[in-house]
C-alpha positions, -999 to +999 in steps of 0.1 A: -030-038-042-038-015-018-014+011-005-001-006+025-005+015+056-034+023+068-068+014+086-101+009+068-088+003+035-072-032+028-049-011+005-039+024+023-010+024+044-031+049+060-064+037+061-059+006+078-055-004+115-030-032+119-050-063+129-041-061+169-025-092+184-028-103+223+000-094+241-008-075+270+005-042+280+035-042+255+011-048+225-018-023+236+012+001+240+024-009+204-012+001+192-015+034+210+018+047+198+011+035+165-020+052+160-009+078+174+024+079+144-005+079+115-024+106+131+002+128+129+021+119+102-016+126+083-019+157+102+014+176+096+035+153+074+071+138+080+086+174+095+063+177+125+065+144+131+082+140+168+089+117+191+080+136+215+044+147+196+037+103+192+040+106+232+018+129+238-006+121+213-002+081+224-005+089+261+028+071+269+059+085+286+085+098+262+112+077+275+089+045+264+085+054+231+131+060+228+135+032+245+111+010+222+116+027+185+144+049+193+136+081+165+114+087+138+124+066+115+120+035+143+086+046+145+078+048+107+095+018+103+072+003+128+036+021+112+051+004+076+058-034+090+027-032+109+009-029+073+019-063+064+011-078+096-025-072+082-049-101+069-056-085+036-066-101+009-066-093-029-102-087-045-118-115-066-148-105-084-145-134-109-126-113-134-094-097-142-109-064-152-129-063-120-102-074-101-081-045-111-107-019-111-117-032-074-080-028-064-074+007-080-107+019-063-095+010-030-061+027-041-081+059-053-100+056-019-070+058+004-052+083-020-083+110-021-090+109+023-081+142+038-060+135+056-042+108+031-020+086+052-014+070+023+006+104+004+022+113+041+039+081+039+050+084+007+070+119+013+078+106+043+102+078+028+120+105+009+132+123+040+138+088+060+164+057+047+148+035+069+113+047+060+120+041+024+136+003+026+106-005+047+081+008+022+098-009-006+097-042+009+060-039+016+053-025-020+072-058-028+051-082-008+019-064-020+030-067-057+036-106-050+005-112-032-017-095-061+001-118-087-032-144-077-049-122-099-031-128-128-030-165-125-068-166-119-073-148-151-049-172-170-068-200-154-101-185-166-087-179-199-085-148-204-054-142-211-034-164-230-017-201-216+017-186-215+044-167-191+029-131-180+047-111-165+024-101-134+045-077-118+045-050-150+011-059-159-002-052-123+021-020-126+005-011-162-032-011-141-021+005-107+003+035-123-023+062-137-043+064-105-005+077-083+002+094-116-035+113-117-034+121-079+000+124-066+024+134-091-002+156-109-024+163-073-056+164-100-089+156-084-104+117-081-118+109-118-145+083-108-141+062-140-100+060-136-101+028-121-118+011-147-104+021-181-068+019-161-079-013-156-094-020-187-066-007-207-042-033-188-061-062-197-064-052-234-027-048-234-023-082-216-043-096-237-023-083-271+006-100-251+020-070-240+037-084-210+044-117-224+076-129-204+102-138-234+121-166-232+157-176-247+159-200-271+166-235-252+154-228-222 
């Protein structure tokens, strides 16, 4: 699951342009100012981030941008719902290992850019309420959508026939590559994505995130 933002990466919020939709003036001014928010939230991070700076850099009147998103956190807002108006789709390489190691390369990828959009928006949401509930709702939605995986892999048989709890197990694989590069700011390890992912699978497959039921239901 990619990190949700962004423009050439399925899963960077920063590396991914939202996919545009006709519209006409309001939507190409949508785009603009919206562009123009990642740019400079990946430039100088939540505090230089201004309304007034998103005008300038957009090429729209100041007035426009208040009027349509109000502050800052309107505008991040915004950048954030605009990631899950995008047509992204989870990997399938015909394996749960490869799944997950295709997913946490595209996470490495969008956490290792200079600028990463992907980190801005991350500090960002510490600093911004509104920033943060709309980032946790697309981390949501994102989480959901890469469950496929898990029920692929269950269909393949290759992991047992039996409740799995998909969210932790999708947590278990995507975890050391934020831990590696953002909490620890270490540099990219080129073989993280696949023993994260490997190490999930082997723990899914030990029933580590078997879903435990009560007895009668």
């Amino acid at each position: 699951m990619t990190d949700p933002t962004a423009r050439t990466d399925p899963t960077d919020p920063t590396a991914m342009t939202p996919e545009r939709r006709p519209g006409g003036r309001t939507a190409r001014i949508r785009a603009q100012v919206l562009d123009a928010v990642r740019a400079e939230l990946a430039e100088t991070g939540h505090e230089g981030l201004t309304v007034e700076g998103v005008a300038a850099r957009a090429g729209v009147h100041r007035t426009t941008v208040y009027r349509r998103w109000r502050d800052v956190g309107g505008l991040l807002v915004d950048v954030i719902d605009a990631a899950g108006e995008m047509d992204w789709r989870p990997p399938d390489t015909g394996s749960l290992r490869g799944d997950l190691t295709a997913l946490n390369r595209e996470i490495q990828e969008s956490l290792v850019v200079r600028p990463s959009f992907a980190v801005a928006l991350m500090a960002a949401s510490f600093h911004s309420e509104q920033a943060a509930r709309a980032q946790t709702r697309l981390w949501a939605d994102r989480y959901a959508q890469c469950e496929v995986l898990v029920e692929r892999a269950v269909g393949r048989g290759e992991l047992p026939a039996r409740d799995v709890d998909a969210h932790g197990l999708l947590i278990a694989a995507t975890a050391p590559l934020y831990h590696h590069l953002v909490l620890l700011r270490a540099g990219p390890d080129p073989r993280l994505p696949e023993r994260a992912a490997e190490a999930a699978v082997l723990a899914a497959a030990a029933g580590a995130f078997a879903v435990s039921r009560t007895e009668g239901e």
